[in-house]
Biopython code that builds the backbone (N, CA, C, O; Angstrom):
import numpy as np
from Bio.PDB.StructureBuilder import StructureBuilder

atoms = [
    (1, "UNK", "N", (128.509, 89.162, 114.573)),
    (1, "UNK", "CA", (127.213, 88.526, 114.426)),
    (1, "UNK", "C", (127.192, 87.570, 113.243)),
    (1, "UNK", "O", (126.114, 87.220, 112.761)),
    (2, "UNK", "N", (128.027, 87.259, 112.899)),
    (2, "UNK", "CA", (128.458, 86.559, 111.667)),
    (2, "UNK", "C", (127.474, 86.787, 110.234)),
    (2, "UNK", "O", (126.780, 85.929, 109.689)),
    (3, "UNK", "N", (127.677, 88.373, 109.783)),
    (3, "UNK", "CA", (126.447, 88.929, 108.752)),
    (3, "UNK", "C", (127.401, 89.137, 107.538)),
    (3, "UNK", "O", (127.030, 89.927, 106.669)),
    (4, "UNK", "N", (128.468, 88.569, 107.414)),
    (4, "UNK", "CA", (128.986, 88.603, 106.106)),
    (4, "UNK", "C", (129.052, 88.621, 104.419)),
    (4, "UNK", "O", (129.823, 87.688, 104.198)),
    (5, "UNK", "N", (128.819, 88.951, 103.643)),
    (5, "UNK", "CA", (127.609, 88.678, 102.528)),
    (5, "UNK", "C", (126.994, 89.254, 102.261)),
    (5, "UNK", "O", (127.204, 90.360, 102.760)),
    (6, "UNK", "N", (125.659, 89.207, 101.276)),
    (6, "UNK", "CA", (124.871, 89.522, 101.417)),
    (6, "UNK", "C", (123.242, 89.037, 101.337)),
    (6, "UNK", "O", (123.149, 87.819, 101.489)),
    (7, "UNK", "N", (122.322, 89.519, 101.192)),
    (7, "UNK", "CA", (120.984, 88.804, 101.599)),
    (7, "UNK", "C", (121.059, 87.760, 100.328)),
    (7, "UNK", "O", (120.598, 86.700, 100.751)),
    (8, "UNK", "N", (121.466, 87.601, 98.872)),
    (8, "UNK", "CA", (120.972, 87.329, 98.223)),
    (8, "UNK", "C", (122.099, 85.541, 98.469)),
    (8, "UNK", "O", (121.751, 84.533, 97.855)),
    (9, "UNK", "N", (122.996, 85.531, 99.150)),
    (9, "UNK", "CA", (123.842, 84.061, 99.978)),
    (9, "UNK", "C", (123.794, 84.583, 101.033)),
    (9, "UNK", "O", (124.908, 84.931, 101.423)),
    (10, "UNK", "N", (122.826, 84.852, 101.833)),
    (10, "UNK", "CA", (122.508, 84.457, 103.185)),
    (10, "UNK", "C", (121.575, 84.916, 103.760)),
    (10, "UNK", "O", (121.051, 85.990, 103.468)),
    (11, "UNK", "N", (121.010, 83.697, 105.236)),
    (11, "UNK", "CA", (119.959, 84.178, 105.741)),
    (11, "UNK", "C", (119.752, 85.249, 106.306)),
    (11, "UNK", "O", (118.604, 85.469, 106.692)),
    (12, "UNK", "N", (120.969, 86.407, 106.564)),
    (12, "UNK", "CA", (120.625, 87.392, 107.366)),
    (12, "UNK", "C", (121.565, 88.550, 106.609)),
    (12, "UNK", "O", (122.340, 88.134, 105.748)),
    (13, "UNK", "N", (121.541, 89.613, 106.817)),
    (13, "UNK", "CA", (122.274, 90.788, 106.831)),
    (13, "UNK", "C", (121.728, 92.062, 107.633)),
    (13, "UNK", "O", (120.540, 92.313, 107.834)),
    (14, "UNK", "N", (123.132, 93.026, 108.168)),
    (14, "UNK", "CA", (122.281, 94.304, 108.835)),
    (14, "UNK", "C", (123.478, 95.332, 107.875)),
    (14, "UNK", "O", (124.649, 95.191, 107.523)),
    (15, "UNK", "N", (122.531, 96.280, 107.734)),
    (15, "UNK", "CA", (122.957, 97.532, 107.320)),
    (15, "UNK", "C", (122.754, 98.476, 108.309)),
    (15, "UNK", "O", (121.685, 98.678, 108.885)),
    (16, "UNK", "N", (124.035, 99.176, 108.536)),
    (16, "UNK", "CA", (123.787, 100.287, 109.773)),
    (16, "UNK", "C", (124.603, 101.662, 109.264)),
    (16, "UNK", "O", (125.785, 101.788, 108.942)),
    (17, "UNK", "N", (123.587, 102.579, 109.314)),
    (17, "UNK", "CA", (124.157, 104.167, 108.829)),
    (17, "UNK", "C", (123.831, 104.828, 110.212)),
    (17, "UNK", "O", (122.664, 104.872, 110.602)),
    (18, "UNK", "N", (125.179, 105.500, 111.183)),
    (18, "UNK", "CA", (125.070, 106.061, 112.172)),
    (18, "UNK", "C", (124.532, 105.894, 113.570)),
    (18, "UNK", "O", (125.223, 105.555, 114.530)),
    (19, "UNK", "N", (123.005, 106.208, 113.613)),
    (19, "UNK", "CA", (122.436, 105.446, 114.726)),
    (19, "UNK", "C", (121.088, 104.440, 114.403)),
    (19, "UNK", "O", (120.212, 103.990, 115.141)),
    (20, "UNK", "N", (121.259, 104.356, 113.468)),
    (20, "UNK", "CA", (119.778, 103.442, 112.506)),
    (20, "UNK", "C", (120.449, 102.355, 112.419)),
    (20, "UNK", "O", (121.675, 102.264, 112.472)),
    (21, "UNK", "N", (119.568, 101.367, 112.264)),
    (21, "UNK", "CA", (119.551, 99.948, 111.937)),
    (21, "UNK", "C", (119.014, 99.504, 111.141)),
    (21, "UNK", "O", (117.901, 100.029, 111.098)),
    (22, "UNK", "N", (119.162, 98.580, 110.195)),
    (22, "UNK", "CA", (118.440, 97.691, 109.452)),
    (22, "UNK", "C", (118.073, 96.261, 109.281)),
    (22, "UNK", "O", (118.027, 96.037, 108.072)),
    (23, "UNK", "N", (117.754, 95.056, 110.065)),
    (23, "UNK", "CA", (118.376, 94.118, 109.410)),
    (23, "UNK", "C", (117.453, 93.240, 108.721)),
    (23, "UNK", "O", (116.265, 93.138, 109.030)),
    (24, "UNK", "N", (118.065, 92.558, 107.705)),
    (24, "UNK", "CA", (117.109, 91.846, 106.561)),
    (24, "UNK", "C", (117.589, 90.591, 106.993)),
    (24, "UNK", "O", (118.728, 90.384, 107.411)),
    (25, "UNK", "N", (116.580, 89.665, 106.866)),
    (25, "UNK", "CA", (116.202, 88.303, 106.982)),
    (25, "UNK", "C", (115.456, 87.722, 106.138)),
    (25, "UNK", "O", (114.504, 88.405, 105.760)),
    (26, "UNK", "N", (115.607, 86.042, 105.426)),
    (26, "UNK", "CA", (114.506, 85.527, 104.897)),
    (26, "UNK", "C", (113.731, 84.949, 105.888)),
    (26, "UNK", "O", (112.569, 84.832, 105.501)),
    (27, "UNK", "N", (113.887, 84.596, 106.863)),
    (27, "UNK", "CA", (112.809, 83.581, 107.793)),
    (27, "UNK", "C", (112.719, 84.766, 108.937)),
    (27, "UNK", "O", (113.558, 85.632, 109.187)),
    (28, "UNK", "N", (111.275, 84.502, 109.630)),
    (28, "UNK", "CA", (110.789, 85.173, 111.172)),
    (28, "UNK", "C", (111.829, 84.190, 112.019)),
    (28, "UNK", "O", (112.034, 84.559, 113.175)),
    (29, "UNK", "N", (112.384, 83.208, 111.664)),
    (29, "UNK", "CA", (113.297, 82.322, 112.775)),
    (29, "UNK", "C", (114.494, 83.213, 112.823)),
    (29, "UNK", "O", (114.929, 83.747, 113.843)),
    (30, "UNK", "N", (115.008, 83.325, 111.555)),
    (30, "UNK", "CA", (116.264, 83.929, 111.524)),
    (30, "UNK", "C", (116.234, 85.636, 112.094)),
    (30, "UNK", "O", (117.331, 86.060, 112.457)),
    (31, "UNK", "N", (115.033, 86.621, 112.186)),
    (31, "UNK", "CA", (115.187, 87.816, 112.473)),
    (31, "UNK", "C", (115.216, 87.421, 113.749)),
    (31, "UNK", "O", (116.147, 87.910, 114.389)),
    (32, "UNK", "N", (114.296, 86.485, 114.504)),
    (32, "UNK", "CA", (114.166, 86.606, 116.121)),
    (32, "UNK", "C", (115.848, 86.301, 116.282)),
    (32, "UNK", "O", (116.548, 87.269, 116.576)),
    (33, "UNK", "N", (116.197, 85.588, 116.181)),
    (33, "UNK", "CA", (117.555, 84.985, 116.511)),
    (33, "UNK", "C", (118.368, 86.207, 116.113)),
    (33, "UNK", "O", (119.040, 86.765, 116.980)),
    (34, "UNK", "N", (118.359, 86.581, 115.089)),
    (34, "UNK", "CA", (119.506, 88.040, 114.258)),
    (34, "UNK", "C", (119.705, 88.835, 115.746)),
    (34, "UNK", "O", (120.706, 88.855, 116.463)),
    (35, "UNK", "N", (118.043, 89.647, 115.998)),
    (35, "UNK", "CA", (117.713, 90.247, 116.654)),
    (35, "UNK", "C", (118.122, 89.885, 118.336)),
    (35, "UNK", "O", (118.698, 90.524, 119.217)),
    (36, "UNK", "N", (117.778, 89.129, 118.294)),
    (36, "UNK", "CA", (118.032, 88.873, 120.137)),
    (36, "UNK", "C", (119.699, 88.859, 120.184)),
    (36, "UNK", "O", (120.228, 89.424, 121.141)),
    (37, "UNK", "N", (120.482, 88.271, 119.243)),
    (37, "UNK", "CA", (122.470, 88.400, 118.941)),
    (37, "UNK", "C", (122.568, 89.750, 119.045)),
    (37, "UNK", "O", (123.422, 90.137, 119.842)),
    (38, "UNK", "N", (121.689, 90.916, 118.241)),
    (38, "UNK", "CA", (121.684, 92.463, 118.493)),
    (38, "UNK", "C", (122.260, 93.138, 119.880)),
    (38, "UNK", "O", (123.200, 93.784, 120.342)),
    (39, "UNK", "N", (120.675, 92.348, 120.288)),
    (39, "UNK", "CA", (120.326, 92.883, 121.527)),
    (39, "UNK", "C", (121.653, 92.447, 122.333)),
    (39, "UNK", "O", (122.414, 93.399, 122.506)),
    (40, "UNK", "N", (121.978, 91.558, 122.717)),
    (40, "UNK", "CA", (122.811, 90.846, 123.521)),
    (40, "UNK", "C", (124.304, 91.668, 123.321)),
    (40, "UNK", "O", (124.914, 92.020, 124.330)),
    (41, "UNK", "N", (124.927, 91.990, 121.766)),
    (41, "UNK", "CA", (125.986, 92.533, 121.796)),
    (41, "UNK", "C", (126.041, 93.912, 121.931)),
    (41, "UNK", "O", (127.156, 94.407, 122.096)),
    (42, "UNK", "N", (124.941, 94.731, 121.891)),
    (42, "UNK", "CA", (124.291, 96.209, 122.348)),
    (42, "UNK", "C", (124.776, 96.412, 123.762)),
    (42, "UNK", "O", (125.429, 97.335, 124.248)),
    (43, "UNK", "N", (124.190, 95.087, 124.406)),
    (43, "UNK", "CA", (124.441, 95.617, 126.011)),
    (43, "UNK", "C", (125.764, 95.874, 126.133)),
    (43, "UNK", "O", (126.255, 96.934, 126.522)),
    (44, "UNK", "N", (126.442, 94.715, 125.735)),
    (44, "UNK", "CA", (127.865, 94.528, 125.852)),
    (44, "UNK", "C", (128.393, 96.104, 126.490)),
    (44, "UNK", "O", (128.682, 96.596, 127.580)),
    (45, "UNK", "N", (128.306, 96.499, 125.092)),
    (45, "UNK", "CA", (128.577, 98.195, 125.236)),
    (45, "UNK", "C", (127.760, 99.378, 125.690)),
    (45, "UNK", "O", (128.006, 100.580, 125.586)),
    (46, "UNK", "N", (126.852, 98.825, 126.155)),
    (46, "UNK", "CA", (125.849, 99.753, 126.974)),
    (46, "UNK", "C", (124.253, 100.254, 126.676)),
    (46, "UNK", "O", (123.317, 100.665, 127.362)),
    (47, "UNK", "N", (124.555, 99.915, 124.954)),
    (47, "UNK", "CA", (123.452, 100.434, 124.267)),
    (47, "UNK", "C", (122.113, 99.774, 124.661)),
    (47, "UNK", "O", (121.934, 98.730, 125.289)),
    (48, "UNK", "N", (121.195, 100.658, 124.125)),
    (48, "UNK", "CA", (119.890, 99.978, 124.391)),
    (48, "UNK", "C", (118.923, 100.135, 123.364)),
    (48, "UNK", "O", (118.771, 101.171, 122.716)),
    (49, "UNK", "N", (118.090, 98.793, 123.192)),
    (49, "UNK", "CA", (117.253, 99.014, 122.035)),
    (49, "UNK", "C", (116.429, 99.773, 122.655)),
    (49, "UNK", "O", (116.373, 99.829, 123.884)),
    (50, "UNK", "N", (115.544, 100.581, 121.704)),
    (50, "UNK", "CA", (114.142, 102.050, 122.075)),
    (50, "UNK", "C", (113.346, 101.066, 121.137)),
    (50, "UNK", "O", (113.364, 101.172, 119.911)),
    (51, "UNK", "N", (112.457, 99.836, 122.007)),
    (51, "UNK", "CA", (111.105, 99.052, 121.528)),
    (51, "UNK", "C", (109.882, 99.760, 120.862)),
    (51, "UNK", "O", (108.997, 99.399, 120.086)),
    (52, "UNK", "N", (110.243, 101.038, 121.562)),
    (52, "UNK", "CA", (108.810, 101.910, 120.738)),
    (52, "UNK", "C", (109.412, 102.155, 118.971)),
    (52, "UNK", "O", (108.978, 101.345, 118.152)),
    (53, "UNK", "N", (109.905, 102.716, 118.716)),
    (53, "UNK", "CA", (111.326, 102.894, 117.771)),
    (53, "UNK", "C", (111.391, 101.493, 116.772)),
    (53, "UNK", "O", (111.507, 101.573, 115.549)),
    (54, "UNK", "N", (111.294, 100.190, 117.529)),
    (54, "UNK", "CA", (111.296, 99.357, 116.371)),
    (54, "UNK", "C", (110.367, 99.031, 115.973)),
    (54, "UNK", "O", (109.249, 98.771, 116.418)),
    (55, "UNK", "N", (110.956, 99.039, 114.835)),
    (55, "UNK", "CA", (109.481, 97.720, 113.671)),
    (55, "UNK", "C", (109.665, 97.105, 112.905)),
    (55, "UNK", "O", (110.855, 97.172, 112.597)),
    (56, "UNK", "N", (109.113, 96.428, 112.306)),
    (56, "UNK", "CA", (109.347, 95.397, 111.090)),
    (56, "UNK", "C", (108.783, 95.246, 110.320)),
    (56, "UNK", "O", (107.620, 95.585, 110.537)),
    (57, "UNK", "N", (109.025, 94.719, 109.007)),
    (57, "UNK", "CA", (108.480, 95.041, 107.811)),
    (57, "UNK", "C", (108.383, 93.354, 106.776)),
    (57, "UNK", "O", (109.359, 92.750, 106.331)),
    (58, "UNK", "N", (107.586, 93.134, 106.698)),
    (58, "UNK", "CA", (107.338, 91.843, 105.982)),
    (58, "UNK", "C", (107.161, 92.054, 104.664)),
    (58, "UNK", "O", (106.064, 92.462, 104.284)),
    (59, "UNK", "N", (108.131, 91.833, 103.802)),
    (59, "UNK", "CA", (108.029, 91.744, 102.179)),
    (59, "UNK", "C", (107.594, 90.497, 101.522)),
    (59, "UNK", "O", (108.236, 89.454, 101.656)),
    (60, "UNK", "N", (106.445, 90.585, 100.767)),
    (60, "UNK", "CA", (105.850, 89.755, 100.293)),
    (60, "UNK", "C", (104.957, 90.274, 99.055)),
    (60, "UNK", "O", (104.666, 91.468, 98.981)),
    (61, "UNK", "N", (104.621, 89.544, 98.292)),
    (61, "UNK", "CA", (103.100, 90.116, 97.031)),
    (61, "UNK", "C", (101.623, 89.311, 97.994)),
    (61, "UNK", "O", (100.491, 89.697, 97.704)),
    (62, "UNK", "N", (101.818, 88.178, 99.137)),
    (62, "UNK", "CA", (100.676, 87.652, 99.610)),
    (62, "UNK", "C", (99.879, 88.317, 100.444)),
    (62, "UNK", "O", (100.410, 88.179, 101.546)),
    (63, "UNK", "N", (98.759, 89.063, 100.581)),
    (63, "UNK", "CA", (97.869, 89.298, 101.371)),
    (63, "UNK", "C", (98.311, 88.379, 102.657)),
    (63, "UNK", "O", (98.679, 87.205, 102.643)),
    (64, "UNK", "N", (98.147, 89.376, 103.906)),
    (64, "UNK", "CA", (98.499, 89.011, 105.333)),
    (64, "UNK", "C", (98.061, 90.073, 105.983)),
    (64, "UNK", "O", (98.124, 91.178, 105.443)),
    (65, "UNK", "N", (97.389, 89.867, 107.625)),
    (65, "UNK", "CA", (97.028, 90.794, 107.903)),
    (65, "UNK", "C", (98.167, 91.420, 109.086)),
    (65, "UNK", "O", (98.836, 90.565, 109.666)),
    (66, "UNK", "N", (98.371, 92.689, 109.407)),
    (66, "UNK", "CA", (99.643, 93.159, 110.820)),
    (66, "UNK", "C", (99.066, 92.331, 111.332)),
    (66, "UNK", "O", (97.920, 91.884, 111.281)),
    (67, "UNK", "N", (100.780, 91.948, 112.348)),
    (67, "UNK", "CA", (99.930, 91.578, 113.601)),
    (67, "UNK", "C", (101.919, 91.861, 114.455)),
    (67, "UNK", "O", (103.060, 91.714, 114.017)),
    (68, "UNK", "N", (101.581, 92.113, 115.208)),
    (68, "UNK", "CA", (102.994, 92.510, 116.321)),
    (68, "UNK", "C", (103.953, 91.068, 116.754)),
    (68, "UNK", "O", (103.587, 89.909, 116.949)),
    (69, "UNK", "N", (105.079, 91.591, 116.797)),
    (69, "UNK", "CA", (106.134, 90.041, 116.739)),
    (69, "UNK", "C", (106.798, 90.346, 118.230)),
    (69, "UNK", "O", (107.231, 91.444, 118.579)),
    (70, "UNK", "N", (106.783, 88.817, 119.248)),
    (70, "UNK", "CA", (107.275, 89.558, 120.294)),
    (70, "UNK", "C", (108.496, 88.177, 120.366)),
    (70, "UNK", "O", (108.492, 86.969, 120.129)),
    (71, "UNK", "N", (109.339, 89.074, 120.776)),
    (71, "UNK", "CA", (110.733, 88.694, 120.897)),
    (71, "UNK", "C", (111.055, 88.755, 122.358)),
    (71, "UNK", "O", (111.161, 89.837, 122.935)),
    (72, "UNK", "N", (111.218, 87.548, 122.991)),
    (72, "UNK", "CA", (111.559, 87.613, 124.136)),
    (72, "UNK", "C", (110.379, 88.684, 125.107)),
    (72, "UNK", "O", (109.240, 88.327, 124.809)),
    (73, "UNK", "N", (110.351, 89.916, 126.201)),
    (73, "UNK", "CA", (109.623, 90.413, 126.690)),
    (73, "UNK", "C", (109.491, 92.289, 125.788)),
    (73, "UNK", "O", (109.009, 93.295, 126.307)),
    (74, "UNK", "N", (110.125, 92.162, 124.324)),
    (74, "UNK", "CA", (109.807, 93.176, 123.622)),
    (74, "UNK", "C", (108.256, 92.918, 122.253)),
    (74, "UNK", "O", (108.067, 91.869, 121.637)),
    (75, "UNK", "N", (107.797, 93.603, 122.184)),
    (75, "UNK", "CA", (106.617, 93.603, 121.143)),
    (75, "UNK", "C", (107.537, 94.989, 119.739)),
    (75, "UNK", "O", (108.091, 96.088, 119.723)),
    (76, "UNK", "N", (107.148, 93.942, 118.883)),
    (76, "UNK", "CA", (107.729, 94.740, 117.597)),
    (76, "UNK", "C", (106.376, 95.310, 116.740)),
    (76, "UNK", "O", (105.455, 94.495, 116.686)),
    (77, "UNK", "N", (106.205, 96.281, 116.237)),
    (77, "UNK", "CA", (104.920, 96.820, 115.844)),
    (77, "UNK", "C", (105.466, 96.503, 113.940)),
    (77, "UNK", "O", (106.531, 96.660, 113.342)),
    (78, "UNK", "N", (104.210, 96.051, 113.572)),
    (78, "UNK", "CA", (104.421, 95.856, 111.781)),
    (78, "UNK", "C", (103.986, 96.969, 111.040)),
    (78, "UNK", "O", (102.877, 97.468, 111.233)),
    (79, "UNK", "N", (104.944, 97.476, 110.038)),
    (79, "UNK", "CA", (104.486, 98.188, 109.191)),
    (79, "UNK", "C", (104.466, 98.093, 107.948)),
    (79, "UNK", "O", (105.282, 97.260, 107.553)),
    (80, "UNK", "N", (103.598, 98.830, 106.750)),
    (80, "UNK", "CA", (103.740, 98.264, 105.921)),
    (80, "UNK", "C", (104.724, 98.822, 104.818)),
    (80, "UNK", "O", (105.134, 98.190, 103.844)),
    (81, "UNK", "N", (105.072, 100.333, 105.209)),
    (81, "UNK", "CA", (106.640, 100.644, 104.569)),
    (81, "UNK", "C", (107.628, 101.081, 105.863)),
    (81, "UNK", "O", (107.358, 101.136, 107.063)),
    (82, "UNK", "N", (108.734, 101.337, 105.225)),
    (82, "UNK", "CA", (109.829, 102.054, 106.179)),
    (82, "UNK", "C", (110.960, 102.778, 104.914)),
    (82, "UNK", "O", (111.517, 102.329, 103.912)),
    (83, "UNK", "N", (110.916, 104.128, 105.612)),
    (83, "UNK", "CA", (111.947, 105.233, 105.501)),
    (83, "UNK", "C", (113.002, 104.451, 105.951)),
    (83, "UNK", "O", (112.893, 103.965, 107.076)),
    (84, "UNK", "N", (114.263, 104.175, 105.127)),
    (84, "UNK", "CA", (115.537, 104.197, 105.894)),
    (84, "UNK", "C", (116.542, 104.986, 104.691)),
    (84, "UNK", "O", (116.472, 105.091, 103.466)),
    (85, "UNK", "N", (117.351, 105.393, 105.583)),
    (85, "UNK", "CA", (118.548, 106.429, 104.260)),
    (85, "UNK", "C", (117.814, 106.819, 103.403)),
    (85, "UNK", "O", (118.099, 106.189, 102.384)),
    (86, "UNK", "N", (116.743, 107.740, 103.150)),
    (86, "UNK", "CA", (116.478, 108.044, 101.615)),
    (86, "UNK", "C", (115.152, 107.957, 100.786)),
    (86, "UNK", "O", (114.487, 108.714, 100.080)),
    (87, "UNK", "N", (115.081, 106.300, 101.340)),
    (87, "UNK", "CA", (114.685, 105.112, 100.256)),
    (87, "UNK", "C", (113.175, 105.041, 101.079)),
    (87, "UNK", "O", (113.136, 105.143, 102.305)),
    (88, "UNK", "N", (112.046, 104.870, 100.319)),
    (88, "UNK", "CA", (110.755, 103.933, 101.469)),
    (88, "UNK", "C", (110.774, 102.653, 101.176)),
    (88, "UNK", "O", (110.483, 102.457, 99.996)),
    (89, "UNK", "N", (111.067, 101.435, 101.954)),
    (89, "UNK", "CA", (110.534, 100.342, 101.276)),
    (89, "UNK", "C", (109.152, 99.915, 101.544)),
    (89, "UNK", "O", (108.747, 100.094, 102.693)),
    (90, "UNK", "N", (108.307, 99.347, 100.627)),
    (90, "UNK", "CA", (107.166, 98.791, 101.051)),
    (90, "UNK", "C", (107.242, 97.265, 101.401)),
    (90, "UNK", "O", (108.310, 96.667, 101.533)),
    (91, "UNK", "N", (105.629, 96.522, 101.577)),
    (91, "UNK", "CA", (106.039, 94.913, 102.151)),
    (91, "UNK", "C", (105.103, 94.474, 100.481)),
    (91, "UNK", "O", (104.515, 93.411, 100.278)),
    (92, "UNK", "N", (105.190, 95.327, 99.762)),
    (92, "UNK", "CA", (105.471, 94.651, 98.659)),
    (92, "UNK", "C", (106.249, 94.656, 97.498)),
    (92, "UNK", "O", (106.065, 94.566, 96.284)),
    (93, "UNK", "N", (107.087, 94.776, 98.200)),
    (93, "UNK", "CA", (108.433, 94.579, 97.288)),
    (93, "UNK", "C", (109.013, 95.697, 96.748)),
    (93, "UNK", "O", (109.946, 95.448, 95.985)),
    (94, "UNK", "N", (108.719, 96.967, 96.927)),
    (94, "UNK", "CA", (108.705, 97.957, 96.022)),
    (94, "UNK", "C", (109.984, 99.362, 96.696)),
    (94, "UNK", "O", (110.464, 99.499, 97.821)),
    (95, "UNK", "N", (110.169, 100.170, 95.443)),
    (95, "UNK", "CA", (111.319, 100.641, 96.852)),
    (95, "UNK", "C", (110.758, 102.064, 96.027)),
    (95, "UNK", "O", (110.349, 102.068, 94.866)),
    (96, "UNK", "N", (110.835, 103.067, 96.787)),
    (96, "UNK", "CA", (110.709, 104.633, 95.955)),
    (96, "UNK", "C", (112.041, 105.012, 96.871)),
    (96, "UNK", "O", (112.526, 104.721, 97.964)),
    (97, "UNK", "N", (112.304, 105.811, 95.774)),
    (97, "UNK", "CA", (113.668, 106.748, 96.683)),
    (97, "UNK", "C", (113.575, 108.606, 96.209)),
    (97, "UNK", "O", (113.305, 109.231, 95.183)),
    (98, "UNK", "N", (113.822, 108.815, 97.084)),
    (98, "UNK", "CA", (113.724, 110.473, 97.342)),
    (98, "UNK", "C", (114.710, 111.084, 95.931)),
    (98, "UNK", "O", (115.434, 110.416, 95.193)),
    (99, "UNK", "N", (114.509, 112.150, 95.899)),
    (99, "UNK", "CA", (115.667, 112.872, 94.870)),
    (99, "UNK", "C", (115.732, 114.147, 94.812)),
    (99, "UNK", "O", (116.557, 114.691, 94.079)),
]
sb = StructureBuilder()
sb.init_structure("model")
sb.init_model(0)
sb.init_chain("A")
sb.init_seg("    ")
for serial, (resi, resn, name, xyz) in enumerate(atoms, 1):
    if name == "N":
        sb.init_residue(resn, " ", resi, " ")
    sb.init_atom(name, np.array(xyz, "f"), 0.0, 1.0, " ", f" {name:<3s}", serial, name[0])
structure = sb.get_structure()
């Protein structure tokens, strides 16, 4: 998927622990696109995204209100943190981690 790097020289990266996913993007252009390359090399091998299961997370300090991102014929639901490995991130910038 060409994610080499990391977020801070480049537009995209995914982090993947087991059966979780992550992937970080600076632009909504670059996740739809990240995302649909996902999807596409998933099938390859059989896998399938679980649409209920995803979501996305917009980091910012600007007031914005949810609103659902649809990618092709999937709807992505917004939240305003996410549990991954450990860690919660929020969509403002903030990270707490378990201990």
């Amino acid at each position: 998927m060409g994610l080499r790097g990391n977020i801070t020289t480049r537009l995209k990266q995914c982090t993947a622990y087991a059966d979780d996913i992550m992937l970080t993007t600076r632009s909504k252009q670059s996740l739809i696109y990240t995302f649909q390359k996902l999807k596409e090399i998933s099938a390859q091998y059989g896998l399938i995204i679980n649409g209920h299961k995803t979501k996305y997370l917009r980091c910012t300090r600007k007031n914005y209100n949810l609103e659902e991102l649809q990618i092709n014929s999937m709807y992505l639901e917004q939240v305003q943190s996410h549990k991954y490995v450990g860690s919660t991130v929020n969509s403002d910038n903030s990270i707490e981690e378990e201990i």
